[in-house]
C-alpha positions in Angstrom: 113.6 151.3 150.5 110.0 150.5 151.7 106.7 152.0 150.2 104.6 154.0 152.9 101.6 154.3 150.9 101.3 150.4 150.8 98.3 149.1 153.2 98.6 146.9 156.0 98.1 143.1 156.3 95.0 143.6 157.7 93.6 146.2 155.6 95.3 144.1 152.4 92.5 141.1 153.3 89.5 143.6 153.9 89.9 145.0 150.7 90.5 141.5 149.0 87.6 140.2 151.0 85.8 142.7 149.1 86.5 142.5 146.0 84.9 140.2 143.3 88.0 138.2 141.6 87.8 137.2 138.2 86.2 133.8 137.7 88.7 131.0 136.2 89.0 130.4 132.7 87.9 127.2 131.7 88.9 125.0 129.4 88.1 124.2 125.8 85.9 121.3 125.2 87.4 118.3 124.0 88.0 118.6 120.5 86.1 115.2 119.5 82.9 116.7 120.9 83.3 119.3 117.8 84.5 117.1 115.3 81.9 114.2 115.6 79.4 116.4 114.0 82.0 116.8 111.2 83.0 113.7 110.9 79.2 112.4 111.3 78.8 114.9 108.0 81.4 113.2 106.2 80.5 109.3 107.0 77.0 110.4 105.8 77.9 111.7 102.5 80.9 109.3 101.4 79.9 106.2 104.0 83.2 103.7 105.1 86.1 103.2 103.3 87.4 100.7 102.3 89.2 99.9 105.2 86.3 99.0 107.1 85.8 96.4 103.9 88.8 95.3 104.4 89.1 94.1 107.7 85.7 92.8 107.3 85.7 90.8 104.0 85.3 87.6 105.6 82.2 88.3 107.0 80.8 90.7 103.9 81.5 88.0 101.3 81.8 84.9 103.3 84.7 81.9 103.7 84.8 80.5 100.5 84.7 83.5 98.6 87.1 85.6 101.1 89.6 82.2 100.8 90.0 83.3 96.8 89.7 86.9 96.9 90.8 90.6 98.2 89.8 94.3 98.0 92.2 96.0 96.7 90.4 99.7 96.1 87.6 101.3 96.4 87.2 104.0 93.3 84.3 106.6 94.1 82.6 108.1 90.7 83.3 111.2 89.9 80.3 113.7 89.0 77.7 111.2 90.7 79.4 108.6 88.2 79.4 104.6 89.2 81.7 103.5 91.6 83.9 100.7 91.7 85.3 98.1 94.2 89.0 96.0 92.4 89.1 92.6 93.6 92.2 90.6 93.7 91.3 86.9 92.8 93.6 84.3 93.2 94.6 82.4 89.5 92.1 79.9 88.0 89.0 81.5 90.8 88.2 84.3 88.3 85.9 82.7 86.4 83.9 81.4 89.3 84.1 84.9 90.8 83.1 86.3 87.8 79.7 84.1 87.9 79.6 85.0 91.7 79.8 89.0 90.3 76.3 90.0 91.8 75.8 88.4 94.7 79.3 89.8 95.8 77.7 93.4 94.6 74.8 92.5 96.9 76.7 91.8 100.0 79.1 94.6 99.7 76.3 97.2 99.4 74.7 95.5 101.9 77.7 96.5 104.4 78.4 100.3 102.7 75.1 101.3 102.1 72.2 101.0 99.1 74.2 101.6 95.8 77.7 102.2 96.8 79.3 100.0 94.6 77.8 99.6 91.1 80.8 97.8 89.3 83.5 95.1 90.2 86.6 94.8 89.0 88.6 91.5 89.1 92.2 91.3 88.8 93.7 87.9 89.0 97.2 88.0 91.1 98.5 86.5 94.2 96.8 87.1 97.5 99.0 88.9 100.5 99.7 86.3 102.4 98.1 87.4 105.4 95.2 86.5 103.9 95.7 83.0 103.2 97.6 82.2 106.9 93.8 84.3 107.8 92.0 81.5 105.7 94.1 78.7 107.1 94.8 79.1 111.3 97.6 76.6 112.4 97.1 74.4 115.5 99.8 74.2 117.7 100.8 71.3 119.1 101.4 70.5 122.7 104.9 70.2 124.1 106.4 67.0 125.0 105.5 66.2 128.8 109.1 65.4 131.1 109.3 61.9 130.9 108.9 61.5 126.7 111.5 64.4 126.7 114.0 62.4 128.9 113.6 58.8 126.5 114.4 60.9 123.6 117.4 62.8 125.3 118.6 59.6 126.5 118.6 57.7 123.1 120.0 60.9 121.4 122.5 60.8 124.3 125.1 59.1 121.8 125.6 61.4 119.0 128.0 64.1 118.8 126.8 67.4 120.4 126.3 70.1 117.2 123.7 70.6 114.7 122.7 67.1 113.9 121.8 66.7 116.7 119.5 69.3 117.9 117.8 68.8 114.0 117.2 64.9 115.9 115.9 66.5 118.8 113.5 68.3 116.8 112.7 65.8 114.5 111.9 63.3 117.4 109.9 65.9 119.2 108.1 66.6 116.2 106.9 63.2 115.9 106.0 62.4 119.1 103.9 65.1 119.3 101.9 63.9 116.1 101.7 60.1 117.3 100.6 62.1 120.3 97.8 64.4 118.8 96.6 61.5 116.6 95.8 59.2 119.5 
């Protein structure tokens, strides 16, 4: 059943024509535009952690030093008290790491800020090993160009197919590619 008190089309867009409509909500501001000031807060007052140490010790500490050693943690003082920075040293290195004690200090406050590390600790044990395939990048040889490939097939061509023979094929290759690279 149809309302009669309802107004017409036309008198339904005067009215709305009228009328002020409420403006649109908008949205709220990206929340890293109110957490930087936080966050700036924090850096100030503890600095980086010691993952930024981490995947920067190379460069801190330099090659030869970074070849033997490791952060392992970063201990903040409590009270104001002295902080701390473990280093993982790799066997017989201690002692020359232990002579190399201040200038390592020196670099690593250098990088985190005056007086963020007072001590080091130095605990010998094995390096994670992606730290030593870091230290030591392997070159890649170049493959085998058609015509090497098709003299070794062909003097391989003799032996029974199975796992000898693709251990040959790699052998061979192998080779080739050093006489290859040395030349």
């Amino acid at each position: 059943m149809p309302r009669r008190d309802l107004p017409s089309p036309q008198e339904a867009l005067q009215i709305l024509s009228a009328k002020r409509t409420r403006p649109a909500r908008r949205p709220p501001p990206p929340l890293g535009r109110s957490l930087n000031k936080t966050l700036k807060a924090l850096d100030a007052k503890f600095g980086q952690g010691s993952g930024a140490l981490e995947a920067r010790w190379r460069e801190v500490v330099g090659v030869e030093i970074a070849k033997r050693t490791e952060p392992v943690k970063l201990t903040r003082g409590r009270n104001g008290g002295p902080s701390s920075l473990e280093i993982r040293v790799a066997g017989p290195a201690a002692a020359i790491i232990q002579h190399q004690a201040h200038e390592i200090l020196a670099r690593v406050n250098l990088f985190l800020g005056a007086d963020a590390v007072q001590k080091l600790r130095i605990v010998q044990g094995p390096l994670q090993k992606k730290h030593e395939a870091a230290a030591k990048p392997r070159r890649r040889l170049a493959p085998l160009d058609a015509a090497a490939e098709a003299g070794l097939r062909s003097e391989l061509a003799t032996a029974p197919e199975g796992k000898l023979k693709s251990a040959l094929l790699a052998l061979g290759r192998g080779v080739l590619r050093k006489a290859r690279a040395t030349d």
